[in-house]
C-alpha positions as CSV (number, residue, x, y, z in Angstrom):
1,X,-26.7,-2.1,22.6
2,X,-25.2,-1.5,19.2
3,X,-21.6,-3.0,18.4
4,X,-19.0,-2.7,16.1
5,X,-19.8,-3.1,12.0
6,X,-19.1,-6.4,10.7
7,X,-16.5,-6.7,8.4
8,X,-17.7,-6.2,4.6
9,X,-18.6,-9.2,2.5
10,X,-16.0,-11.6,1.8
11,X,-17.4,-12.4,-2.2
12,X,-19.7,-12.4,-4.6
13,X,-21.7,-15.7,-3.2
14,X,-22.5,-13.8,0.5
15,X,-23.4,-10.8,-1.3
16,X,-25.7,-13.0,-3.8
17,X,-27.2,-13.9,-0.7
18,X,-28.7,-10.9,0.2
19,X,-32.3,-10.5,0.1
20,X,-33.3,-8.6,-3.6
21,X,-36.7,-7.5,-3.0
22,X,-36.4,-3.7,-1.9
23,X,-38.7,-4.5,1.4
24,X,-36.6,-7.2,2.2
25,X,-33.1,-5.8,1.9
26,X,-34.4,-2.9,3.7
27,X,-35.9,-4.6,6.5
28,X,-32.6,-6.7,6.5
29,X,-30.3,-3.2,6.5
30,X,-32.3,-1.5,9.0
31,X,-32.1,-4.7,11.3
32,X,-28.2,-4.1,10.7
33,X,-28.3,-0.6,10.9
34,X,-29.9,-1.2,14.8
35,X,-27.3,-3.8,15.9
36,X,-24.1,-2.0,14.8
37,X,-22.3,0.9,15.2
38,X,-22.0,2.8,11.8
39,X,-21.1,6.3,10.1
40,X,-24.1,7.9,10.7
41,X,-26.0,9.7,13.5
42,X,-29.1,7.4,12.9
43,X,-30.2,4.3,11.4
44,X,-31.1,6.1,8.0
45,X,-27.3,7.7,8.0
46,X,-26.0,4.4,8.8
47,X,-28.2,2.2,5.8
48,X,-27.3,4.9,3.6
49,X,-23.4,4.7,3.9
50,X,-23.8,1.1,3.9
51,X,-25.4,0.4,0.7
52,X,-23.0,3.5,-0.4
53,X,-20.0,1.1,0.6
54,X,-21.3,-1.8,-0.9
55,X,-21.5,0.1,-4.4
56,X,-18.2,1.2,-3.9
57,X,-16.4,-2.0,-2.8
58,X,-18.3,-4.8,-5.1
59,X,-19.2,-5.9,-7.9
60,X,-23.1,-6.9,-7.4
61,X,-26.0,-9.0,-8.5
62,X,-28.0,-6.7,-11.0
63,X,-30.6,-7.9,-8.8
64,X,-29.5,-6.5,-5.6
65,X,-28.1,-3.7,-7.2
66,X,-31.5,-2.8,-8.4
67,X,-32.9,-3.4,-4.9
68,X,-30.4,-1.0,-3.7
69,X,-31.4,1.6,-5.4
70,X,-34.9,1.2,-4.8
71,X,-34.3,1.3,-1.1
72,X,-32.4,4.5,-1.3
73,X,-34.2,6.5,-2.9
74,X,-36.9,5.5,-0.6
75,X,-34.9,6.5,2.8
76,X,-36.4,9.0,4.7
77,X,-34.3,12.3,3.5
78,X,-32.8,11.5,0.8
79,X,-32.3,13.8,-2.5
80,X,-32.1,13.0,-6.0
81,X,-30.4,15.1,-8.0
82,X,-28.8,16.1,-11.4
83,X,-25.5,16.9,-11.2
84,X,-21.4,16.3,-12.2
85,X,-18.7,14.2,-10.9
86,X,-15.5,15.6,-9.8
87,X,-13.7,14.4,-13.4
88,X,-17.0,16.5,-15.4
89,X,-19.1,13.9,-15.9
90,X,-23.0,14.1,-16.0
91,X,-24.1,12.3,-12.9
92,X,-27.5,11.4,-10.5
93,X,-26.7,12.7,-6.6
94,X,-28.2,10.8,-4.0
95,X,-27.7,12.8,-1.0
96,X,-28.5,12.3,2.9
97,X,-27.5,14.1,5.8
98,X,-26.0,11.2,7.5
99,X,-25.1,13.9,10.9
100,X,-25.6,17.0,12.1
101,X,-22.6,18.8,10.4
102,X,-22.4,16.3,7.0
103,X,-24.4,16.0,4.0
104,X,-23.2,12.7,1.8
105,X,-24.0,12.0,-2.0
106,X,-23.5,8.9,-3.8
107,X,-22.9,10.0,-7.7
108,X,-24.3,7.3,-10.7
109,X,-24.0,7.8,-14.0
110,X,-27.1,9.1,-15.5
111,X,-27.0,6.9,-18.2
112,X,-26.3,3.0,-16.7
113,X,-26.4,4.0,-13.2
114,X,-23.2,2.6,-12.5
115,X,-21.1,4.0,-9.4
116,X,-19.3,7.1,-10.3
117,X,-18.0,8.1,-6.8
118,X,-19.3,10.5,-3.7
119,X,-18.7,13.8,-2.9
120,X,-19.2,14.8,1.4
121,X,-19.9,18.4,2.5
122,X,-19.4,20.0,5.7
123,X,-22.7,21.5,6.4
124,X,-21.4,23.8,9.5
125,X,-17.9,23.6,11.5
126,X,-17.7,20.5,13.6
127,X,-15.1,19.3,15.9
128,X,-15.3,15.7,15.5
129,X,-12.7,12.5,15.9
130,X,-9.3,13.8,14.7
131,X,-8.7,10.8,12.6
132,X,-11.8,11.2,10.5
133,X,-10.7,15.1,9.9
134,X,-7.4,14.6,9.3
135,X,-6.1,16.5,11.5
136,X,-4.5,17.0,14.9
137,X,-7.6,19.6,16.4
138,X,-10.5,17.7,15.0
139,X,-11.7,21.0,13.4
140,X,-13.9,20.4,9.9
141,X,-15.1,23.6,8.8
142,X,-18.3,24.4,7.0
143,X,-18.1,24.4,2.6
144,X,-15.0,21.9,3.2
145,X,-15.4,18.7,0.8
146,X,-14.0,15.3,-0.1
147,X,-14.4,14.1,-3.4
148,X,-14.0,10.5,-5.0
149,X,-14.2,9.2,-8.5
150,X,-14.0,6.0,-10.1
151,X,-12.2,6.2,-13.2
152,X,-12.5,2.3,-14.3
153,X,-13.2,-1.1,-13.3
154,X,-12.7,-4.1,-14.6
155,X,-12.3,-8.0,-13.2
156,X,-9.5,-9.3,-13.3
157,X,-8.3,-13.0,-12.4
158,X,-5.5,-12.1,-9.9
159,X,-5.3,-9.3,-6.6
160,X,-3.7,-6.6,-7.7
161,X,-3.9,-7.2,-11.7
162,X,-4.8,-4.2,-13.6
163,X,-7.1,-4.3,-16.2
């Protein structure tokens, strides 16, 4: 029986504690993937949007960040391709259809690799929860997207601080 997600990490030491070679973390993620209840329709949807979040919410080992990649581009699925962030800039698309009516990408600069943002497609109309389609019907129609870029980061000593 699969339960709720656990929260996210709560620092750098947990996530430094991750396994960093790519058979490892996978076998790990998919072991998560089984025993929660993610994003995704499947446990490849789910390890995708996962790693996604982690990219988007930490700063990372270069180690594990290196295994990260290595395990996506290895899930079953999943495209590699050249392409532009919302904001113009030259970018790499990992995509995966993590369900039946959405295809997600996770955008890296072509150059370091670091996280550039996402971009989700509605691959054909869906009624799904109303809170994840912001709005009241629960209607998302196909060609709709929802873009995200990162613009900069930086670390700072304080919550909240900018950089």
């Amino acid at each position: 029986m699969r339960g709720p997600a656990p929260p996210l990490f709560d620092g750098y030491r947990a996530l430094a504690a991750l396994p960093t070679h790519p058979n490892a973390l996978r076998r790990w993620a998919y072991e998560r993937a089984r025993n929660t209840t993610g994003g995704g329709m499947h446990d490849d949807g789910d390890v995708f949007l996962f790693f996604n979040h982690m990219l988007r919410g930490n700063v990372l080992p270069p180690k594990l960040e290196a295994a990260i990649f290595r395990v996506l581009k290895q899930l079953p699925g999943v495209t590699v391709l050249d392409t532009v962030d919302v904001l113009g800039r030259p970018a790499i698309a990992l995509g995966l259809g993590t369900s039946d009516w959405l295809h997600e990408e996770l955008l890296l600069d072509k150059e370091t690799y670091a996280y550039r943002g996402e971009r989700s497609t509605v691959v054909r109309d869906a009624t799904i929860d109303p809170l994840k389609a912001g709005n009241s019907t629960g209607q998302v129609k196909k060609g709709s997207k929802v873009v995200a870029a990162r613009v900069v980061t930086a670390i700072v000593v304080e919550p909240g601080q900018r950089p």
